[in-house]
N, CA, C and O of each residue as an XYZ file, in Angstrom:
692
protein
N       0.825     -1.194      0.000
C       0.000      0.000      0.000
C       0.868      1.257      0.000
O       0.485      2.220     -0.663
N       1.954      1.318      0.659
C       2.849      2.413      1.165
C       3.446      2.603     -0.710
O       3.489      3.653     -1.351
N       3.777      1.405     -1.111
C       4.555      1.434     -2.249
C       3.366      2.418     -3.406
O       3.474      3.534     -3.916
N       2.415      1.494     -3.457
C       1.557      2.271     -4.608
C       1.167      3.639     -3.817
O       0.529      4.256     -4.670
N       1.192      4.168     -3.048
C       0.994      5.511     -2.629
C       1.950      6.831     -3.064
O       1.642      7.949     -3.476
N       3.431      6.102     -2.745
C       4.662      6.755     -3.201
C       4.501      6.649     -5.275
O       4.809      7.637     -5.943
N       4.186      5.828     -5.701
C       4.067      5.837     -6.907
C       3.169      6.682     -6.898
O       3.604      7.777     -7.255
N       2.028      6.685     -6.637
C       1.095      7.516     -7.322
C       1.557      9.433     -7.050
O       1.392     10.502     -7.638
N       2.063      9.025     -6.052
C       2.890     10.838     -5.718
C       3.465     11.038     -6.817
O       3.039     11.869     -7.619
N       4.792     10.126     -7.083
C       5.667     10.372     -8.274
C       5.160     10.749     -9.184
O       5.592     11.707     -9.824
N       3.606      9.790     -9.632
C       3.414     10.272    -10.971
C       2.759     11.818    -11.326
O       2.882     12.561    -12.300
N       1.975     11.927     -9.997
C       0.996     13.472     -9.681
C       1.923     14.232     -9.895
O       1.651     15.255    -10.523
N       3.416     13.994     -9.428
C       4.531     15.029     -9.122
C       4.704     15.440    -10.712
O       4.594     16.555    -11.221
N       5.063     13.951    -11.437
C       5.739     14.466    -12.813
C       4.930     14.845    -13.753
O       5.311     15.633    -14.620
N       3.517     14.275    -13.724
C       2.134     15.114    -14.571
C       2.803     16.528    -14.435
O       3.468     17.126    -15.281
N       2.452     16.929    -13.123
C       2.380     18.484    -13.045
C       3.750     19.366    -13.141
O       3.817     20.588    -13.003
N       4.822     18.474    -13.407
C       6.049     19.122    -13.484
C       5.810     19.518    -14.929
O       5.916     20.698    -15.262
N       5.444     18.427    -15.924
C       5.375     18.040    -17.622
C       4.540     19.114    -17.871
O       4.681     19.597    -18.995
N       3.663     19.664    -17.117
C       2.350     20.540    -17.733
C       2.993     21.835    -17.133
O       2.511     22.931    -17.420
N       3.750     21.759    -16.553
C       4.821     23.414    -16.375
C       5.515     23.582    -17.070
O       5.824     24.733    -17.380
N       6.134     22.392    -17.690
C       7.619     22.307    -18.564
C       6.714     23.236    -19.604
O       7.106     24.388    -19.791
N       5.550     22.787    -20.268
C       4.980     22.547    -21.698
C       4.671     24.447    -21.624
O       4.984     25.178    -22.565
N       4.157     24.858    -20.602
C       3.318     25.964    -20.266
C       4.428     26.954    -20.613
O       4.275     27.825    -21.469
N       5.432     26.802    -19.987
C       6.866     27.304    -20.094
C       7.484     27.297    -20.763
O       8.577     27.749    -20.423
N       7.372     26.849    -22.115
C       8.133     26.699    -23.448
C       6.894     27.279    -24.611
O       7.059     27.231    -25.830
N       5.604     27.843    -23.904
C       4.872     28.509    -24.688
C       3.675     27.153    -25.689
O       3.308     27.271    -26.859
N       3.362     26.093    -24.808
C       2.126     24.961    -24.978
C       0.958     24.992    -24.140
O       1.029     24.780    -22.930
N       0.065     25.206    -24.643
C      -1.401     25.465    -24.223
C      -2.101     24.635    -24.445
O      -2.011     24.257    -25.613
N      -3.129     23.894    -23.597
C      -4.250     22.983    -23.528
C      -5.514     23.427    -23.477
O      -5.990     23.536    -22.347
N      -6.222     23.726    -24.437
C      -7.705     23.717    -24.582
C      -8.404     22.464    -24.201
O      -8.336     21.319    -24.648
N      -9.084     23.001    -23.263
C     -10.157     21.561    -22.676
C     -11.512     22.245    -22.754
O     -12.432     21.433    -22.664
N     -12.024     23.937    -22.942
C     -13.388     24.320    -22.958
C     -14.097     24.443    -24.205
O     -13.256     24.763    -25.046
N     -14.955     24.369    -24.606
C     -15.776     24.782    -25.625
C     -15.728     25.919    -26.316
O     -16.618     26.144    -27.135
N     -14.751     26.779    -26.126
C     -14.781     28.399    -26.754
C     -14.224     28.260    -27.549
O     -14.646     28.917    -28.500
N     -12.959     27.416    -27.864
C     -12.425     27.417    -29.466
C     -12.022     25.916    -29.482
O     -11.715     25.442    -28.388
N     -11.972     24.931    -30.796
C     -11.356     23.931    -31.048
C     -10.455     23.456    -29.702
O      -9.434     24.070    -29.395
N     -10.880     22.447    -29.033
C     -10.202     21.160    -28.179
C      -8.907     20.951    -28.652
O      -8.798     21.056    -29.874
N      -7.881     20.680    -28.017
C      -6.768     20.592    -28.555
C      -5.532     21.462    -27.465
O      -5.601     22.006    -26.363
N      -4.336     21.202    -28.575
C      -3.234     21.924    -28.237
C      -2.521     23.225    -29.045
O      -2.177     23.095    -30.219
N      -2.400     24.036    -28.573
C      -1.957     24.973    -28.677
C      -0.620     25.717    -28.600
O      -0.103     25.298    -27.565
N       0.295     26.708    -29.231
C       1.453     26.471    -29.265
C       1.122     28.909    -29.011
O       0.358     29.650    -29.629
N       2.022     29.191    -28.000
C       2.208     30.656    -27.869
C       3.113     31.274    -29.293
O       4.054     30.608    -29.726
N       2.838     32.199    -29.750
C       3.428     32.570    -30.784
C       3.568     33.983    -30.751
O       2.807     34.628    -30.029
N       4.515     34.607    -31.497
C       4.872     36.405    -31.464
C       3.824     36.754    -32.553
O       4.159     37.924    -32.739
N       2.889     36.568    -33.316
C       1.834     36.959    -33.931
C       1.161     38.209    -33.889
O       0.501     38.195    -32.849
N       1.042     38.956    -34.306
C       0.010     39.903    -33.742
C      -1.230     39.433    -33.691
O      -1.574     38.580    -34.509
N      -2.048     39.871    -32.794
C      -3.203     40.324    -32.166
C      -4.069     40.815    -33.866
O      -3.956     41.896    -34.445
N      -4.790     39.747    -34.250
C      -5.870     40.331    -35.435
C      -7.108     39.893    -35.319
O      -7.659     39.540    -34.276
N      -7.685     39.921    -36.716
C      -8.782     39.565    -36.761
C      -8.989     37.923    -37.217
O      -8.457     37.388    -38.189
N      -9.819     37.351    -36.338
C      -9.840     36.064    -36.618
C      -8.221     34.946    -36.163
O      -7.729     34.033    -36.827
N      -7.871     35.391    -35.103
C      -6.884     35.043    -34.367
C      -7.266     34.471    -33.384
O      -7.922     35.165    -32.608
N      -7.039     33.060    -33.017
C      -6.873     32.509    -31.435
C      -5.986     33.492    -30.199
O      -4.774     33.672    -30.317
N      -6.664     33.986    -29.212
C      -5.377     34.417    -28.129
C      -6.037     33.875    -26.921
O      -7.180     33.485    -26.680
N      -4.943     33.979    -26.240
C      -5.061     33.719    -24.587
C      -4.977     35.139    -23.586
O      -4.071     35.901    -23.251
N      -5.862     35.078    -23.423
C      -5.996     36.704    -22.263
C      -6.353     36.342    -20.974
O      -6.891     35.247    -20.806
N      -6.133     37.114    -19.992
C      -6.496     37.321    -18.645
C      -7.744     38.239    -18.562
O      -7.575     39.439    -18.348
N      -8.951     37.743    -18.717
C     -10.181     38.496    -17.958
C      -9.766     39.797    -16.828
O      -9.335     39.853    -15.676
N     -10.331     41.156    -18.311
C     -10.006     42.052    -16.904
C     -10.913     41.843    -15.534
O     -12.014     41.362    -15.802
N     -10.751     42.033    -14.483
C     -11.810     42.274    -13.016
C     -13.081     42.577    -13.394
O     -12.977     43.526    -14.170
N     -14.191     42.288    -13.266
C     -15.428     42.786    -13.307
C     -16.189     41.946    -12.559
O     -15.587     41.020    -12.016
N     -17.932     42.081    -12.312
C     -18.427     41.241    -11.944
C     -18.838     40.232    -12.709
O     -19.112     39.104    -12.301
N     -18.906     40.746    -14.209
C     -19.345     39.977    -15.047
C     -18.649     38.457    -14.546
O     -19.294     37.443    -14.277
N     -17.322     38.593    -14.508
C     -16.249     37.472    -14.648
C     -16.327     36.828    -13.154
O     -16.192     35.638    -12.868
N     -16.589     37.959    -12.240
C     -16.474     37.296    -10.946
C     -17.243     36.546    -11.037
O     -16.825     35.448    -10.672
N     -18.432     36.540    -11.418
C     -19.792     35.629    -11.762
C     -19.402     34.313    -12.142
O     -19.583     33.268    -11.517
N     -18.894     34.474    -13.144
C     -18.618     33.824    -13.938
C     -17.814     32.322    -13.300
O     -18.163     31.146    -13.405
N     -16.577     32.965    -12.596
C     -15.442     32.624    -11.716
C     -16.501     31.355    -10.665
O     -16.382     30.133    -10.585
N     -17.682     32.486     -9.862
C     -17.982     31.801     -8.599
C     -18.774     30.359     -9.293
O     -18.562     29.305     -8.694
N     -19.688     30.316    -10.555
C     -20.254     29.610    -11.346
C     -19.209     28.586    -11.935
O     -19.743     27.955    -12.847
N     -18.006     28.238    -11.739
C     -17.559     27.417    -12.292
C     -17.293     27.538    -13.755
O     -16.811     26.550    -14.309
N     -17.511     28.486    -14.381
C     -16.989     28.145    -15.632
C     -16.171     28.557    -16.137
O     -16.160     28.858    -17.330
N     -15.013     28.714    -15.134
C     -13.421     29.135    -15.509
C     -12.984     28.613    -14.216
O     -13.886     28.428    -13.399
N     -11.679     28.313    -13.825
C     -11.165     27.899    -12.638
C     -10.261     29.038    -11.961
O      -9.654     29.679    -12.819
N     -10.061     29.377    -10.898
C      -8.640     30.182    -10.552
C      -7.686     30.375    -11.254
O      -7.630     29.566    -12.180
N      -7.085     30.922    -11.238
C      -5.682     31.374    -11.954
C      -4.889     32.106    -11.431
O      -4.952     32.338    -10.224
N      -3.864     32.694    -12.306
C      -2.606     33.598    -11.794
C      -3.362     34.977    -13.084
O      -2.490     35.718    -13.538
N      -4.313     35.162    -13.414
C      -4.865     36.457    -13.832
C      -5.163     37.514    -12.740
O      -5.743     37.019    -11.774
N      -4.942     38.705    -12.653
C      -5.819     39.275    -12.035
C      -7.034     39.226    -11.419
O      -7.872     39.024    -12.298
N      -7.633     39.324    -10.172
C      -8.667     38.871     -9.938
C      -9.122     37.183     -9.273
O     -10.205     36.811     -8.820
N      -7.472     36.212     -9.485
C      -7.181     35.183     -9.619
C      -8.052     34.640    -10.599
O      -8.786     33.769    -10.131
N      -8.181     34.833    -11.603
C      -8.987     34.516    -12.671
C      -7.639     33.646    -13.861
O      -6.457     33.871    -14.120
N      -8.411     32.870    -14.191
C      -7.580     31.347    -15.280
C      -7.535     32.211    -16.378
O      -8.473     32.956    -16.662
N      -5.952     32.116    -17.334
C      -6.338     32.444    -18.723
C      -7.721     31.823    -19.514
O      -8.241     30.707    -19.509
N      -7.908     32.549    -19.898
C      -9.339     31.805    -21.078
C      -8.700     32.260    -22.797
O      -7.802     33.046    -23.101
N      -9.438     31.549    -23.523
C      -8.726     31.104    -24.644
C     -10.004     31.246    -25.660
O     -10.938     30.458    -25.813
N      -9.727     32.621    -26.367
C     -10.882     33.227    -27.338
C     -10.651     33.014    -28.577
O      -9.827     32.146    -28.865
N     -11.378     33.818    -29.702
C     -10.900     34.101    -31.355
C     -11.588     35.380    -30.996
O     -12.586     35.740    -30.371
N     -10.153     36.137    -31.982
C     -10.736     37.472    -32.239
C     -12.246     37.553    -33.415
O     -12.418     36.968    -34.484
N     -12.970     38.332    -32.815
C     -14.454     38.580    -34.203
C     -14.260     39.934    -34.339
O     -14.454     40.122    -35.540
N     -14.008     40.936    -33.859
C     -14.065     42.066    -33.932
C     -12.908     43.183    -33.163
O     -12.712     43.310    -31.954
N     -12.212     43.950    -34.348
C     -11.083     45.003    -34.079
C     -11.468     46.304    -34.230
O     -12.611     46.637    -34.543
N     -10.316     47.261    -33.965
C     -10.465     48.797    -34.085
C     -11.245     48.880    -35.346
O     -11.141     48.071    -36.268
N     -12.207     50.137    -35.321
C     -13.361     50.462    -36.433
C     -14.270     49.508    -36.867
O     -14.935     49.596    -37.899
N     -14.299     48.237    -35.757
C     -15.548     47.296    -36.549
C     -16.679     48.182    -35.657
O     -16.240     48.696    -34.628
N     -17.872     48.360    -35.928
C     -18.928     48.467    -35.738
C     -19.798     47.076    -34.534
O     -20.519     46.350    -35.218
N     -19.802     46.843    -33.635
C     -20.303     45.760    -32.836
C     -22.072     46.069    -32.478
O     -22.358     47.229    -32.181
N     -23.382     44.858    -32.524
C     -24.071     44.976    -32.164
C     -24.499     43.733    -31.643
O     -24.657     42.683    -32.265
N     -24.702     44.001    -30.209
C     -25.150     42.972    -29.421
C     -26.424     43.114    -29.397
O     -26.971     44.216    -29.429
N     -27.072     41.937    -29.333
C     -28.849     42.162    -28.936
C     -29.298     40.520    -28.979
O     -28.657     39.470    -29.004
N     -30.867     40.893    -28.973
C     -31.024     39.095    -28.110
C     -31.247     38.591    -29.285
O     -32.009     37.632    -29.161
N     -30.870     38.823    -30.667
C     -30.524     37.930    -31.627
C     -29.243     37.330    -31.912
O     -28.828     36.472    -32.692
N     -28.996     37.710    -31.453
C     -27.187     37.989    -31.591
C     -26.257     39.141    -31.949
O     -26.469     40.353    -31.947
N     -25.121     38.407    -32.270
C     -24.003     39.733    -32.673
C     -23.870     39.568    -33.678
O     -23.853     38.601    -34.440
N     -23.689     41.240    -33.759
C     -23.140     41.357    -36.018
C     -22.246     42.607    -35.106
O     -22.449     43.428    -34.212
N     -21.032     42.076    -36.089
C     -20.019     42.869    -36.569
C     -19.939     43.240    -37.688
O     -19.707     42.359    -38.517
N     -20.137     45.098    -38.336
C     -20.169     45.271    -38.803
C     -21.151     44.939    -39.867
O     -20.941     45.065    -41.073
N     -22.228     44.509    -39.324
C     -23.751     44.027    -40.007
C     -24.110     42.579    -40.686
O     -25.123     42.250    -41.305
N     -23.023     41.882    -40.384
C     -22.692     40.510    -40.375
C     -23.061     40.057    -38.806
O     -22.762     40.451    -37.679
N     -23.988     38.867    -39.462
C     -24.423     38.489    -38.295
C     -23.432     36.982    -37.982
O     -23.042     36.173    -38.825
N     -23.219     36.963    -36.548
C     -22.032     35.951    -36.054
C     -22.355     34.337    -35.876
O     -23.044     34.141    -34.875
N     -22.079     33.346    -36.481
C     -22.718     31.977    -35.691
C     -22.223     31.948    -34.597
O     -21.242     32.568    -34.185
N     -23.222     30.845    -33.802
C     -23.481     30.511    -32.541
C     -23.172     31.887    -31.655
O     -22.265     31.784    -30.830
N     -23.879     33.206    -31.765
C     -23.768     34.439    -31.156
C     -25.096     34.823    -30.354
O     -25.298     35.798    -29.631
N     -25.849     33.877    -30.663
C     -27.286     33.837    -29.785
C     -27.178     34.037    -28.192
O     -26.777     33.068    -27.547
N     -27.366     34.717    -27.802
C     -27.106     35.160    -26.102
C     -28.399     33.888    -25.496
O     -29.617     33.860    -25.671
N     -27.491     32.967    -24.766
C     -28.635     31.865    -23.868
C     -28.790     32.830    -22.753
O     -28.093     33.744    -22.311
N     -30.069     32.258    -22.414
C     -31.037     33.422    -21.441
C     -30.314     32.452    -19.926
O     -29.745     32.964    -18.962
N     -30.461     31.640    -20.052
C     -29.609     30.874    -18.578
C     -28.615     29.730    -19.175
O     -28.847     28.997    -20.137
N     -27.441     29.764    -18.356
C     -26.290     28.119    -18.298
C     -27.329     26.912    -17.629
O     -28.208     27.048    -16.778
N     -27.025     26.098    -18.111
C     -27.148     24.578    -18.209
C     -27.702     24.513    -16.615
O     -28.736     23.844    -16.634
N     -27.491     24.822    -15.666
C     -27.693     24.585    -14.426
C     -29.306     25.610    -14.218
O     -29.905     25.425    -13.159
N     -29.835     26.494    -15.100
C     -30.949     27.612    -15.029
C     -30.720     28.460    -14.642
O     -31.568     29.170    -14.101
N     -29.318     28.819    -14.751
C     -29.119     30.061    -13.526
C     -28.952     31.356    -14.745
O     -28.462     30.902    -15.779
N     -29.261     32.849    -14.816
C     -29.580     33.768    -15.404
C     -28.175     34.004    -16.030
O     -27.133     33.905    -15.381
N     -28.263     34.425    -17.759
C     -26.509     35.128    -17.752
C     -26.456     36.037    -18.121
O     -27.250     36.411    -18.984
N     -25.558     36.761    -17.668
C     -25.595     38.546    -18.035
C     -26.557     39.081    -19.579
O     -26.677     38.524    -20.670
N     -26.994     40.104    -19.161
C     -27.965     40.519    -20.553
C     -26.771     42.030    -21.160
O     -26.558     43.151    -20.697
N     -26.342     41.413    -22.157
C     -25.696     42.331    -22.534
C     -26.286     43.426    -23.848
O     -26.098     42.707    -24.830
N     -26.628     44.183    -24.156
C     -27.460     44.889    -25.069
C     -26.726     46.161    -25.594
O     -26.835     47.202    -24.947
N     -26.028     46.129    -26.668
C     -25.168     47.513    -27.082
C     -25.013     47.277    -28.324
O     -25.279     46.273    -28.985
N     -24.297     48.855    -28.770
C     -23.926     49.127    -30.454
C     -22.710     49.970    -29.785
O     -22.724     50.602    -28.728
N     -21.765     49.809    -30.614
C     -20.590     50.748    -30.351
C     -19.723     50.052    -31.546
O     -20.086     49.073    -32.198
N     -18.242     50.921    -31.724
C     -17.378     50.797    -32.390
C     -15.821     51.123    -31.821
O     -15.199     52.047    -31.298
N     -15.612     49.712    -32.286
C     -14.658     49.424    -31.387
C     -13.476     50.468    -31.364
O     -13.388     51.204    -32.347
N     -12.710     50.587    -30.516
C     -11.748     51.944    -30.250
C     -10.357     51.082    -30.002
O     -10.307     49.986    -29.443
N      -9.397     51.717    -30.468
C      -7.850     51.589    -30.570
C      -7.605     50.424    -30.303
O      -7.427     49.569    -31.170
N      -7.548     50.160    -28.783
C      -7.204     48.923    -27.861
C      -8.302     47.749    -27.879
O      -8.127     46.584    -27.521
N      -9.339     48.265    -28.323
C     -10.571     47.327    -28.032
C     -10.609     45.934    -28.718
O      -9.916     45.825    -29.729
N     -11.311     44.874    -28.317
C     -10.998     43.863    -28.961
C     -12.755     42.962    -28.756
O     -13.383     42.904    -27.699
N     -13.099     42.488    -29.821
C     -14.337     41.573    -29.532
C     -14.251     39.978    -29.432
O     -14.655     39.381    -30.430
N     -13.678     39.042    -28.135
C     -13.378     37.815    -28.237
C     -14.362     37.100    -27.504
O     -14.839     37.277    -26.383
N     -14.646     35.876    -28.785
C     -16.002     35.134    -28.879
C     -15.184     33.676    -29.204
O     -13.991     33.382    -29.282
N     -16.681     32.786    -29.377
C     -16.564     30.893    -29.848
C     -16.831     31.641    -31.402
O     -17.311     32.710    -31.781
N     -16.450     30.873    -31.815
C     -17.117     30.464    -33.414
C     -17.386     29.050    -33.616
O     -17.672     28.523    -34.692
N     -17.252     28.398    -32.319
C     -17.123     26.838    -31.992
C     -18.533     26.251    -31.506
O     -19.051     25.163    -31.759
N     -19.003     27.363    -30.699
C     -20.067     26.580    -29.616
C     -21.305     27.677    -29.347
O     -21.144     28.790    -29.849
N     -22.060     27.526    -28.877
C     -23.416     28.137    -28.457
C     -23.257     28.218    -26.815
O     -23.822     29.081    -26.143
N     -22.514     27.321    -26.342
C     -22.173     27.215    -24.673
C     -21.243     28.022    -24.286
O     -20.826     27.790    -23.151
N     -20.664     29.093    -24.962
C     -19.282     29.893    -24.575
C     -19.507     31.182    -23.727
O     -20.287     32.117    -23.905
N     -18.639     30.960    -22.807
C     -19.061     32.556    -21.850
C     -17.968     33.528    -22.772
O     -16.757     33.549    -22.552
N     -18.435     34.069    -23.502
C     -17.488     35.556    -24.592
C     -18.353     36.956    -24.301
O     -19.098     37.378    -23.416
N     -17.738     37.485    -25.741
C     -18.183     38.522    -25.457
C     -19.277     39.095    -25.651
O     -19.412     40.319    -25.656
N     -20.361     38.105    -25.867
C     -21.691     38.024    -25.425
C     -22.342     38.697    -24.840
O     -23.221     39.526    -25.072
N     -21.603     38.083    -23.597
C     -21.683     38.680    -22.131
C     -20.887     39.389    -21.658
O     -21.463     39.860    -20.678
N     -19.879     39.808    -21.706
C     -18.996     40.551    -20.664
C     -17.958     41.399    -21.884
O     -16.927     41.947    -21.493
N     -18.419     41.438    -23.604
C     -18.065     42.822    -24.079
C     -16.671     42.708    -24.851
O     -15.933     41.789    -25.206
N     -16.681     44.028    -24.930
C     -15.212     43.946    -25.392
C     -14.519     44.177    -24.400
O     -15.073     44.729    -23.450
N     -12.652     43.723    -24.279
C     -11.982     43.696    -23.777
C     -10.428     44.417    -24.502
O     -10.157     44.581    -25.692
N      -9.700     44.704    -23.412
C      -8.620     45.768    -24.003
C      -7.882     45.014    -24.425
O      -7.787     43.980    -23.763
N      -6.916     45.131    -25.820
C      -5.628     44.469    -26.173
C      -4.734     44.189    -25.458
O      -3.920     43.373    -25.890
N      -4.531     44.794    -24.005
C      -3.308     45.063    -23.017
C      -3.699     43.694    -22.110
O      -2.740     43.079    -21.645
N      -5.136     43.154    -21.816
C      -5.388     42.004    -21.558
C      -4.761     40.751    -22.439
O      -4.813     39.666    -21.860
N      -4.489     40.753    -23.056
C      -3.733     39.581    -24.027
C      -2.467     39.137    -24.345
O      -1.733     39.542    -25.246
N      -2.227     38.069    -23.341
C      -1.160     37.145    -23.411
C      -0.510     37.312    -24.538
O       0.499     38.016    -24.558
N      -0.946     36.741    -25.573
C      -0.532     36.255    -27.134
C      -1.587     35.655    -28.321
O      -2.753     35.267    -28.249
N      -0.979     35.723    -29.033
C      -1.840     34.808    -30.102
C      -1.144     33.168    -30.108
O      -0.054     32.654    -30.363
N      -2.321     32.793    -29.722
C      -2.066     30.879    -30.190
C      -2.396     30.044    -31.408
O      -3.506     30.143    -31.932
N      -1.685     29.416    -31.767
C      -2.073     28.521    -32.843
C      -2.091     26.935    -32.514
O      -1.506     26.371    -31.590
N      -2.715     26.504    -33.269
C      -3.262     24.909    -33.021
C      -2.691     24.702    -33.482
O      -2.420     25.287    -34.531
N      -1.890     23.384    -32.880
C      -1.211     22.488    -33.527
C      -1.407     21.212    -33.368
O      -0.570     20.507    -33.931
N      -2.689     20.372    -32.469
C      -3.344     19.372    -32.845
C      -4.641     19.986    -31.921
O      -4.514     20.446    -30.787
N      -6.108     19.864    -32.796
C      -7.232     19.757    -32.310
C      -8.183     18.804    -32.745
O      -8.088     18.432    -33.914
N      -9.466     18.135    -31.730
C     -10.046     17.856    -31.765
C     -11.471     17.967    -32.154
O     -12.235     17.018    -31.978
């Protein structure tokens, strides 16, 4: 018993050493529904349109919400909030309109942009309702994957200065 106990340490130990090594050489694991399942690789890319990135959720309640609901875990973000892992839909001078049909950028309307009135559990999700155009830093990150994605749906645009990097897939599911 003592023996398989010490093994199973070892292995917990070296999982989580391997998933620092990977994190640390710029390898990312998608496990949520907001963009393609898979792995991911950090890259010097710029920040565009129709780009995978990894950002830190600025502070809000939106996110705190979000946070206490389980559908992001802790992190080393601000706020202790987990990187989350978007696609850019919308940059400086796009035109954004949220409403309970969905979003159009720039009068293009977005798939899977339908705002769900409650998460899976019935519980209410932010009602977000605006028109604006996006400004310098601003950024619109959404699924193009899923109908289940907490984006910017709900909680908007977010500043460029929030963003890690741009990621690229290099095996997804």
């Amino acid at each position: 018993m003592k023996r398989l106990t010490l093994l199973t340490l070892y292995a917990g130990i070296s999982v989580l050493l391997l998933e620092y090594g990977a994190y640390a050489i710029g390898a990312w694991v998608n496990t949520s529904n907001s963009i393609p399942v898979g792995l991911y690789w950090l890259t010097e890319r710029p920040v565009e349109k129709g780009a995978y990135v990894i950002f830190c959720p600025p502070p809000s309640d939106a996110f705190d919400e979000a946070k206490r609901r389980g559908y992001f875990k802790a992190g080393f973000c601000p706020g202790a909030y987990q990187y989350l892992m978007k696609k850019v839909l919308a940059v400086k001078n796009d035109k954004v309109s949220l409403t309970k049909e969905g979003v159009r950028v720039n009068g293009q309307w977005l798939p899977f942009s339908v705002p769900l009135n409650a998460d899976s559990y019935g519980r209410p999700l932010p009602v977000l309702r605006a028109e604006y155009e996006l400004g310098e830093s601003d950024v619109l990150l959404m699924t193009d994957v899923s109908q289940k994605s907490f984006d910017g749906r709900y909680f908007g645009p977010i500043q460029r200065s929030q963003i890690l990097g741009v990621i690229r897939p290099i095996f997804t599911w």
